[in-house]
C-alpha positions, 0 to 999 in steps of 0.5 A: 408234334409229329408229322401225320403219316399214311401206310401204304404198301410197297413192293420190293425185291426180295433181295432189296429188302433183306439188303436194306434189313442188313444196313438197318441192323448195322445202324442199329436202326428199323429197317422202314426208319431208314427207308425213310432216310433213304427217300427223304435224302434223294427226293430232297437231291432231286429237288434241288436239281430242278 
């Protein structure tokens, strides 16, 4: 089963988000998917640092 998830609207540069769109098309991958990946990796580093 999936996890429930929440849209919500986030505003970024432009720049970032046609770098992120460079990286996901490198990987093969949805630009938001890997956003994703991208915030559950760094919230898990700051959690462990606390």
């Amino acid at each position: 089963m999936k996890p429930s998830t929440k849209t919500i609207s986030l505003r970024l540069p432009e720049s970032m988000l046609n770098e992120l769109k460079l990286l996901a098309n490198k990987r093969d991958a949805p630009y938001q998917s890997l956003l994703k990946i991208f915030l559950a990796e760094r919230i898990k580093k700051e959690l462990r640092s606390t």
